[in-house]
C-alpha positions in Angstrom: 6.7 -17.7 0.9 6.0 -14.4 2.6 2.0 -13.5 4.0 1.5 -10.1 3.9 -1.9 -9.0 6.1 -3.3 -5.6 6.0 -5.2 -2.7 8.6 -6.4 0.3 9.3 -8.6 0.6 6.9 -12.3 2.0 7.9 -14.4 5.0 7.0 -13.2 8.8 6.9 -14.4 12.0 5.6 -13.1 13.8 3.2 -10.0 15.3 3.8 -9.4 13.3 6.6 -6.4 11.0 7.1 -5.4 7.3 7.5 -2.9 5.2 8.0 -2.3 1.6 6.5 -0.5 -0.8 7.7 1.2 -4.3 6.0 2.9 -7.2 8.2 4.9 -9.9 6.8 5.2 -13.1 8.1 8.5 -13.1 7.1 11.4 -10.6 7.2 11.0 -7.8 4.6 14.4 -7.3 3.6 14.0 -10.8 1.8 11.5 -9.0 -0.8 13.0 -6.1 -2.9 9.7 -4.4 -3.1 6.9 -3.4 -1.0 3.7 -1.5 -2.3 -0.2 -1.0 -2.3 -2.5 -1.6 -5.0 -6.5 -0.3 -5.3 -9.6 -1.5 -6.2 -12.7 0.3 -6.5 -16.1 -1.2 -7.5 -16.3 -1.0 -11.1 -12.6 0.1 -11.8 -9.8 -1.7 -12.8 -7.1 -2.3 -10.0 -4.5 0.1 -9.6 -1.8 0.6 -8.6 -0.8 3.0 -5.8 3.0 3.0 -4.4 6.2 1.0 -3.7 8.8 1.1 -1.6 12.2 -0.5 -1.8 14.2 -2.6 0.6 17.7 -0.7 0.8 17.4 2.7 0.1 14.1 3.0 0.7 13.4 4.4 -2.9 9.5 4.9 -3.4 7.2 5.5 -6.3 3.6 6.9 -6.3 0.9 6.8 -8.7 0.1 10.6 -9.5 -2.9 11.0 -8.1 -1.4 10.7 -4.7 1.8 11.9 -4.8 2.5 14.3 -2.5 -0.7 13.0 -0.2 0.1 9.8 0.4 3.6 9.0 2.1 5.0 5.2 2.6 7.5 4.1 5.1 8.6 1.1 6.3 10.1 -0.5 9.5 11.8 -3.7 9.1 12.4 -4.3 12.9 8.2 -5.0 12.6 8.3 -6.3 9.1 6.1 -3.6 8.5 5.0 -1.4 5.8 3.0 1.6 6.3 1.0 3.4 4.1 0.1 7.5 5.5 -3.0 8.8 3.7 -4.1 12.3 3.8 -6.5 14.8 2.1 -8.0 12.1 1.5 -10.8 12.2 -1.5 -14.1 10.2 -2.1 -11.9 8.6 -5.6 -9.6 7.0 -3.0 -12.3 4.6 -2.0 -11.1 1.2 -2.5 -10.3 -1.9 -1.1 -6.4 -1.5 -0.6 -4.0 -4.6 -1.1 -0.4 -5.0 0.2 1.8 -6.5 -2.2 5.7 -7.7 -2.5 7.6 -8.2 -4.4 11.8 -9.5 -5.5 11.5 -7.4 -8.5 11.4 -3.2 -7.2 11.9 -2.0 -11.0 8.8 -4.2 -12.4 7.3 -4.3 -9.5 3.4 -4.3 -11.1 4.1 -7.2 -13.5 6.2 -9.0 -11.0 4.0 -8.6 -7.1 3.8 -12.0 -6.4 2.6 -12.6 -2.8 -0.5 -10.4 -1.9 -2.8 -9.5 1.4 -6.3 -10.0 1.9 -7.1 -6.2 1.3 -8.2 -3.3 3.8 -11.4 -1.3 3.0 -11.3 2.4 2.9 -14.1 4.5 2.4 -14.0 8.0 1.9 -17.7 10.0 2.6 -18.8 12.6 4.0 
């Protein structure tokens, strides 16, 4: 069983910056993958970006790559999530999620936070 709790998320303006961050309760390099999913009011959840234990392979959803950066720390059990140029569309409520799985990582997150809110407004 691994609890996953998420912060740093608040309100920004547009292109401003943020940085998320996910704890386990347990050590990290037990879990393959590491990522963030989205959910905006009246949008389906999405998902965002993964990271791998190991190599530290990651994978971004388009419409952040090359704006949004992960990196992890597994002395803290920590994943974080570093968010810029941000954009009013990236307003969501932002869950941490693992995973044993890193190459079907959607279909196979298994333990998930409580979610982080980020709002993006000028």
């Amino acid at each position: 069983q691994v609890q996953l709790v998420e912060s740093g998320g608040r309100s920004v303006q547009p292109v401003g910056s943020l940085k998320l961050s996910c704890t386990a309760s347990a050590t990290i390099v037990t879990v393959s993958a590491i990522g963030w999913f989205r959910h905006a009011q009246r949008k389906e959840r999405e998902f965002v970006a993964q990271i791998s234990n190991g190599r530290y392979r990651t994978y971004y959803v388009e419409s952040v790559t090359v704006r949004f950066t992960l990196s992890r720390d597994n002395a803290k059990n920590t994943v974080y999530l570093q968010m810029n140029s941000l954009k009013p569309d990236d307003t969501a409520v932002y869950y941490c999620a693992a995973s044993s799985d890193y190459s079907d990582f959607v279909a196979s997150a298994r333990y998930w936070g409580q979610g982080t809110q980020v709002t993006v407004s000028s």
